[in-house]
TORPA-121627 format. One record per residue (C-alpha): residue number from 0; residue in three letters; z, x, y. Coordinates in steps of 0.25 Angstrom, whole numbers, always signed. Layout:
<recs>
+-----+------+-------+-------+-------+
!  nr ! rest !    c3 !    c1 !    c2 !
+-----+------+-------+-------+-------+
! NUM !  ALA !     Z !     X !     Y !
...
+-----+------+-------+-------+-------+
</recs>
This chain:
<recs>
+-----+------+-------+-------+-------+
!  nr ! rest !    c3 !    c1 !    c2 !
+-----+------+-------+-------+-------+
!   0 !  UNK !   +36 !   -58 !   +37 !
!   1 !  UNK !   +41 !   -45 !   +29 !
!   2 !  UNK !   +32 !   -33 !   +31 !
!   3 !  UNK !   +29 !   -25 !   +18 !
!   4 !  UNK !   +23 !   -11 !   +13 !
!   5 !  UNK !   +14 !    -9 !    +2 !
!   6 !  UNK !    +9 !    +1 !    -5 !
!   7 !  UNK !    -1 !    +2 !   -16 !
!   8 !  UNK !    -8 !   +10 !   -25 !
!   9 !  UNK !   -21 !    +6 !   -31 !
!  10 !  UNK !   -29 !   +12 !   -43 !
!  11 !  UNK !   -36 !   +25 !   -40 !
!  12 !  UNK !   -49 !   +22 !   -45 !
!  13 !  UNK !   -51 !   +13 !   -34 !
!  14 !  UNK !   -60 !   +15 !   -21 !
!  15 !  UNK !   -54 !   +15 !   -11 !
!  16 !  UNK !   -61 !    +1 !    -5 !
!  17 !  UNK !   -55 !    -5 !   -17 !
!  18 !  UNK !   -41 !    -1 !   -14 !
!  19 !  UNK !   -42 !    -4 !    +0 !
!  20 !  UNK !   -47 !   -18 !    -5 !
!  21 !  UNK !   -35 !   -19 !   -14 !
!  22 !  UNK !   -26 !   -17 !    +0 !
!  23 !  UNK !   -36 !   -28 !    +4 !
!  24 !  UNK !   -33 !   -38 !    -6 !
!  25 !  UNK !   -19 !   -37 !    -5 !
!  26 !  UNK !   -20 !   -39 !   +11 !
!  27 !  UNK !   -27 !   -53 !    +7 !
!  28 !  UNK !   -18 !   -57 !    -3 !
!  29 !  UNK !    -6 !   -55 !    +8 !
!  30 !  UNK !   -13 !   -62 !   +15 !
!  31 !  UNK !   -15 !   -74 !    +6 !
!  32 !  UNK !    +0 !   -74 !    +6 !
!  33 !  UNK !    +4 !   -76 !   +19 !
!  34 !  UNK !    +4 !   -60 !   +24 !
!  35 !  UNK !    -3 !   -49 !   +29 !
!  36 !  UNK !    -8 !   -37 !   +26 !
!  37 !  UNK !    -1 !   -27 !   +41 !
!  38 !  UNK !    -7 !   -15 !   +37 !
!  39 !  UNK !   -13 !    -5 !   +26 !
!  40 !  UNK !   -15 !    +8 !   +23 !
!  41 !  UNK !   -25 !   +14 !   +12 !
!  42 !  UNK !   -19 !   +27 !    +6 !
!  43 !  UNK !   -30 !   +30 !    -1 !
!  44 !  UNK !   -27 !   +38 !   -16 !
!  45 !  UNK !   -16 !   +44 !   -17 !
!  46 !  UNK !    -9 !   +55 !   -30 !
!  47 !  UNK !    +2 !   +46 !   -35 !
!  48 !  UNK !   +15 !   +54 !   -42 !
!  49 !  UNK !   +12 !   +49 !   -56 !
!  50 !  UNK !    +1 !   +41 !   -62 !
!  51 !  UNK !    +1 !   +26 !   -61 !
!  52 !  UNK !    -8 !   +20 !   -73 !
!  53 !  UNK !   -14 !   +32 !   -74 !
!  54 !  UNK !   -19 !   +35 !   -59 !
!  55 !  UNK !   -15 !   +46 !   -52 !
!  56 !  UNK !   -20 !   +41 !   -38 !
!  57 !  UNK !   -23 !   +28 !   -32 !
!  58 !  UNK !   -24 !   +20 !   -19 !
!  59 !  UNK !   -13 !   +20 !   -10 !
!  60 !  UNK !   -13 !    +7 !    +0 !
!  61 !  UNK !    +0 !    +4 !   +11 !
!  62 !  UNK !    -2 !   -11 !   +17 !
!  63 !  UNK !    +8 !   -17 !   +26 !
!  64 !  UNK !   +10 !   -31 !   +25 !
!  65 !  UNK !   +17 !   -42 !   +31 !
!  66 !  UNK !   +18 !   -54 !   +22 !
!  67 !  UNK !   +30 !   -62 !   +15 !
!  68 !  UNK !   +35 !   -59 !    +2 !
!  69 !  UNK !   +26 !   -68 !    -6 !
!  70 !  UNK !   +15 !   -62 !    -1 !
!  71 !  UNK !   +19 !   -48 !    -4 !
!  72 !  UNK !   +24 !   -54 !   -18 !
!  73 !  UNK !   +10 !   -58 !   -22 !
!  74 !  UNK !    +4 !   -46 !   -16 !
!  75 !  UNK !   +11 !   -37 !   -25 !
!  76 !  UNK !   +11 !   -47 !   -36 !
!  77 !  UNK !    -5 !   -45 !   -34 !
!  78 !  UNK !    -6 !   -28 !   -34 !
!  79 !  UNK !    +3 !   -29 !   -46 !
!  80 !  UNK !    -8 !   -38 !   -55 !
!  81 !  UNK !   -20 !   -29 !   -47 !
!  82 !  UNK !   -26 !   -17 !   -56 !
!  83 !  UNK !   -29 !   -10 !   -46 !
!  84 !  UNK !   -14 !    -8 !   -39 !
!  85 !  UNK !    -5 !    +2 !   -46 !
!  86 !  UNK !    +7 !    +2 !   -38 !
!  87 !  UNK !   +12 !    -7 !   -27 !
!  88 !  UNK !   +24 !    -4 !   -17 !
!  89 !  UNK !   +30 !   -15 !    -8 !
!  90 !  UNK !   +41 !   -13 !    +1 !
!  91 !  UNK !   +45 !   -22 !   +15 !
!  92 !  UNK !   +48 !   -15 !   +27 !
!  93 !  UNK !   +55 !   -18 !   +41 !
!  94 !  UNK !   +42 !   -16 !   +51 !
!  95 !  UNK !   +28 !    -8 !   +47 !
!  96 !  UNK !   +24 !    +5 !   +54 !
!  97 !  UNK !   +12 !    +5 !   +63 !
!  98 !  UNK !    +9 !   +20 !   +59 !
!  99 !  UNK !    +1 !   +24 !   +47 !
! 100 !  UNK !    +8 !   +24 !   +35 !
! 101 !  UNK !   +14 !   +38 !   +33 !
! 102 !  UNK !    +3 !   +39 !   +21 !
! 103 !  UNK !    -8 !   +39 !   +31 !
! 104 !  UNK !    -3 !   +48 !   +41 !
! 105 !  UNK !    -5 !   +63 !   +42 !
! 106 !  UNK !    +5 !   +73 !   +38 !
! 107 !  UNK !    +6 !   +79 !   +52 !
! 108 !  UNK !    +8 !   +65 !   +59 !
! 109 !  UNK !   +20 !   +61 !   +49 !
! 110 !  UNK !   +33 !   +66 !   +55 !
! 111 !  UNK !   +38 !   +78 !   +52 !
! 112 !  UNK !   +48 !   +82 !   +39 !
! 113 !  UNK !   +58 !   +92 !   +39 !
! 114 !  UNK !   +57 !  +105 !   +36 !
! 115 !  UNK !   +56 !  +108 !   +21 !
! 116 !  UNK !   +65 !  +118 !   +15 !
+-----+------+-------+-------+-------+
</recs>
């Protein structure tokens, strides 16, 4: 089966219980669909760039899934219609990455960059 990446961001006036039950859900309704739910990752809140709806945070979430593109369809077919998602990113990788995201790691364990000017 394809493997995917997801990301979404979740209201900010959420607990945090309640936006890691949203990652729940949309494990369960992977799994309905004949996939699964790899891996995920809470972010927690995050600063967005610009407002979306008029939130300046909300609740980051990364899962990794391995599910066939129906299932991924209605997945996203579902955050869409949910109030409390604001954004959603899909995109279909190669392999997964057994590390952390690179979200979750510490500065000094990400690799080095070069030397500013």
């Amino acid at each position: 089966m394809p493997l995917y990446e997801h990301v979404l961001i979740a209201r900010q006036d959420l607990s945090s219980a309640q936006a890691e039950g949203l990652i729940e859900h949309f494990g369960t309704v992977l799994a309905d669909n004949g996939g699964k739910l790899v891996d995920h990752e809470y972010w927690g809140v995050k600063t967005m760039a610009y407002k979306i709806n008029k939130n300046r945070k909300g609740h980051y979430a990364f899962l990794r899934s391995d599910a066939p593109s129906e299932a991924v369809q209605e997945m996203e077919r579902l955050m869409r219609l949910h109030d409390d998602v604001m954004r959603t990113l899909t995109i279909k990788v190669d392999e997964h990455k057994e590390l952390p995201s690179v979200q979750m790691q510490k500065r000094d364990e990400r690799a080095e960059r070069r030397e500013r000017r």
